[in-house]
C-alpha positions in Angstrom: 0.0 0.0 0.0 1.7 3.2 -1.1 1.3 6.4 0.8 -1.1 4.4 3.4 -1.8 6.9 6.0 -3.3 5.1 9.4 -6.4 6.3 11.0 -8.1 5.6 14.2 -11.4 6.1 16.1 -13.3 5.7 19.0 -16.3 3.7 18.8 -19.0 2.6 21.3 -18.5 -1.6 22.2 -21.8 -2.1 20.8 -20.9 -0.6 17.7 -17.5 -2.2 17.2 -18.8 -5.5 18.2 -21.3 -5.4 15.6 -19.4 -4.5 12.6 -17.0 -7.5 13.6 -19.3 -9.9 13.5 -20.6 -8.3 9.9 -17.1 -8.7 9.0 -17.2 -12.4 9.9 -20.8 -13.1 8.0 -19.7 -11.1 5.5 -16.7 -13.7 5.1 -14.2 -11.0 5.2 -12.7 -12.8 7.9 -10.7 -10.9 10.8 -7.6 -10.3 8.5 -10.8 -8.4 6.1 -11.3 -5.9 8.7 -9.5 -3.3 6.8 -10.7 -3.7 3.6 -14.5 -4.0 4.9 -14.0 -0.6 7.0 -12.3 0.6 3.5 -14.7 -0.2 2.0 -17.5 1.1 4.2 -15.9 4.9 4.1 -15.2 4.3 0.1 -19.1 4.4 -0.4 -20.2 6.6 2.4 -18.4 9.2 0.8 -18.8 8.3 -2.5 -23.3 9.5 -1.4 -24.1 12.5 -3.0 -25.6 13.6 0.2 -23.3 11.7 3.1 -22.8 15.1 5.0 -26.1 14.9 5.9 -25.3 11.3 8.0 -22.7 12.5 9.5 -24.7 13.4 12.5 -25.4 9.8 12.7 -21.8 9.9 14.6 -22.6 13.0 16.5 -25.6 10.8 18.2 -23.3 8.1 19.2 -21.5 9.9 21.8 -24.4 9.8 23.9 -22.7 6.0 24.1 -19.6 5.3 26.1 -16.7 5.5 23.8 -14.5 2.9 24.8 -13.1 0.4 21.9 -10.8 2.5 19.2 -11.0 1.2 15.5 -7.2 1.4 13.5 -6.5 1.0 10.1 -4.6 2.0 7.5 -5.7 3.5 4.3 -4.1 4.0 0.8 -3.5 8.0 0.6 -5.8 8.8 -2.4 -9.1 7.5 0.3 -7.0 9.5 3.0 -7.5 12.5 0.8 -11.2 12.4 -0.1 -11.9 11.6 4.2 -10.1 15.0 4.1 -11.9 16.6 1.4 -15.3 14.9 3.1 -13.8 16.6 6.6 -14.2 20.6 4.8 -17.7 19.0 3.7 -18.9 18.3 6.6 -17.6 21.6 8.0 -19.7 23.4 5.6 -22.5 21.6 6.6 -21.9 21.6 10.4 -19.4 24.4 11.3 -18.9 24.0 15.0 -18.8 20.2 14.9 -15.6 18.4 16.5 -14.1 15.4 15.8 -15.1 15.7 12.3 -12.6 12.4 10.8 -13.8 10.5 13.5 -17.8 10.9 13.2 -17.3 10.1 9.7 -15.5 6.8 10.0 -18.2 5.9 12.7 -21.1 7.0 10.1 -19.6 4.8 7.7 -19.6 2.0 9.6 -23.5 2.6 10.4 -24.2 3.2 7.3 -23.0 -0.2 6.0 -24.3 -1.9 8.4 -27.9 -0.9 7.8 -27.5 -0.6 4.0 -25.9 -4.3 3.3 
Protein backbone atom coordinates (compact mmCIF):
# COMPACT_ATOMS: atom_id res chain seq x y z
CA UNK A 1 0.00 0.00 0.00
CA UNK A 2 1.72 3.15 -1.07
CA UNK A 3 1.27 6.44 0.81
CA UNK A 4 -1.10 4.40 3.41
CA UNK A 5 -1.84 6.89 6.00
CA UNK A 6 -3.27 5.09 9.45
CA UNK A 7 -6.37 6.26 11.00
CA UNK A 8 -8.08 5.63 14.20
CA UNK A 9 -11.45 6.13 16.11
CA UNK A 10 -13.32 5.70 18.96
CA UNK A 11 -16.27 3.69 18.80
CA UNK A 12 -19.00 2.56 21.29
CA UNK A 13 -18.53 -1.60 22.21
CA UNK A 14 -21.83 -2.10 20.83
CA UNK A 15 -20.93 -0.56 17.67
CA UNK A 16 -17.46 -2.22 17.16
CA UNK A 17 -18.76 -5.45 18.23
CA UNK A 18 -21.28 -5.43 15.56
CA UNK A 19 -19.44 -4.45 12.65
CA UNK A 20 -17.02 -7.54 13.58
CA UNK A 21 -19.34 -9.88 13.51
CA UNK A 22 -20.62 -8.31 9.93
CA UNK A 23 -17.13 -8.73 8.98
CA UNK A 24 -17.21 -12.40 9.94
CA UNK A 25 -20.80 -13.09 7.95
CA UNK A 26 -19.69 -11.14 5.52
CA UNK A 27 -16.69 -13.72 5.11
CA UNK A 28 -14.19 -10.96 5.23
CA UNK A 29 -12.73 -12.76 7.94
CA UNK A 30 -10.74 -10.88 10.79
CA UNK A 31 -7.63 -10.25 8.54
CA UNK A 32 -10.76 -8.39 6.10
CA UNK A 33 -11.29 -5.89 8.70
CA UNK A 34 -9.52 -3.31 6.82
CA UNK A 35 -10.72 -3.69 3.62
CA UNK A 36 -14.54 -4.03 4.88
CA UNK A 37 -13.98 -0.64 6.97
CA UNK A 38 -12.34 0.57 3.55
CA UNK A 39 -14.70 -0.22 1.97
CA UNK A 40 -17.51 1.11 4.18
CA UNK A 41 -15.87 4.94 4.06
CA UNK A 42 -15.17 4.26 0.11
CA UNK A 43 -19.11 4.42 -0.37
CA UNK A 44 -20.19 6.64 2.37
CA UNK A 45 -18.37 9.19 0.80
CA UNK A 46 -18.76 8.32 -2.48
CA UNK A 47 -23.34 9.47 -1.45
CA UNK A 48 -24.08 12.50 -2.99
CA UNK A 49 -25.58 13.58 0.23
CA UNK A 50 -23.34 11.73 3.12
CA UNK A 51 -22.77 15.09 5.04
CA UNK A 52 -26.15 14.86 5.85
CA UNK A 53 -25.28 11.32 8.02
CA UNK A 54 -22.69 12.49 9.47
CA UNK A 55 -24.72 13.44 12.53
CA UNK A 56 -25.36 9.83 12.71
CA UNK A 57 -21.82 9.91 14.59
CA UNK A 58 -22.64 13.03 16.53
CA UNK A 59 -25.60 10.82 18.21
CA UNK A 60 -23.29 8.08 19.20
CA UNK A 61 -21.46 9.86 21.77
CA UNK A 62 -24.42 9.77 23.88
CA UNK A 63 -22.68 6.00 24.05
CA UNK A 64 -19.61 5.28 26.11
CA UNK A 65 -16.67 5.50 23.82
CA UNK A 66 -14.52 2.88 24.80
CA UNK A 67 -13.11 0.44 21.94
CA UNK A 68 -10.77 2.45 19.25
CA UNK A 69 -10.96 1.19 15.49
CA UNK A 70 -7.17 1.35 13.50
CA UNK A 71 -6.50 1.01 10.07
CA UNK A 72 -4.57 1.97 7.52
CA UNK A 73 -5.71 3.48 4.29
CA UNK A 74 -4.11 4.02 0.83
CA UNK A 75 -3.51 8.05 0.56
CA UNK A 76 -5.80 8.76 -2.39
CA UNK A 77 -9.08 7.46 0.33
CA UNK A 78 -7.02 9.48 2.97
CA UNK A 79 -7.46 12.49 0.78
CA UNK A 80 -11.17 12.41 -0.13
CA UNK A 81 -11.88 11.59 4.19
CA UNK A 82 -10.14 15.00 4.12
CA UNK A 83 -11.89 16.56 1.40
CA UNK A 84 -15.25 14.91 3.10
CA UNK A 85 -13.84 16.64 6.55
CA UNK A 86 -14.23 20.62 4.79
CA UNK A 87 -17.71 18.97 3.67
CA UNK A 88 -18.86 18.29 6.62
CA UNK A 89 -17.58 21.56 7.97
CA UNK A 90 -19.74 23.41 5.55
CA UNK A 91 -22.46 21.60 6.56
CA UNK A 92 -21.87 21.60 10.39
CA UNK A 93 -19.43 24.36 11.31
CA UNK A 94 -18.93 23.98 14.97
CA UNK A 95 -18.77 20.20 14.92
CA UNK A 96 -15.62 18.36 16.46
CA UNK A 97 -14.05 15.35 15.84
CA UNK A 98 -15.15 15.71 12.30
CA UNK A 99 -12.61 12.37 10.80
CA UNK A 100 -13.84 10.46 13.54
CA UNK A 101 -17.79 10.89 13.20
CA UNK A 102 -17.26 10.14 9.66
CA UNK A 103 -15.50 6.79 10.03
CA UNK A 104 -18.22 5.87 12.70
CA UNK A 105 -21.11 7.05 10.09
CA UNK A 106 -19.63 4.76 7.73
CA UNK A 107 -19.55 1.97 9.57
CA UNK A 108 -23.54 2.60 10.44
CA UNK A 109 -24.25 3.18 7.26
CA UNK A 110 -23.03 -0.22 5.98
CA UNK A 111 -24.31 -1.86 8.44
CA UNK A 112 -27.91 -0.86 7.82
CA UNK A 113 -27.47 -0.63 4.03
CA UNK A 114 -25.94 -4.33 3.31
Amino acid sequence: MRNAVTLSATLPTELHQKVLAKIIEDRYGMRGKSKWVKEALESFLSMQNYPEFVDIGQEMEDFEMKDILSLRVPGELYAKLEDGVIAVRKFFPEMEGVKSKIIRASLMQRLIRI
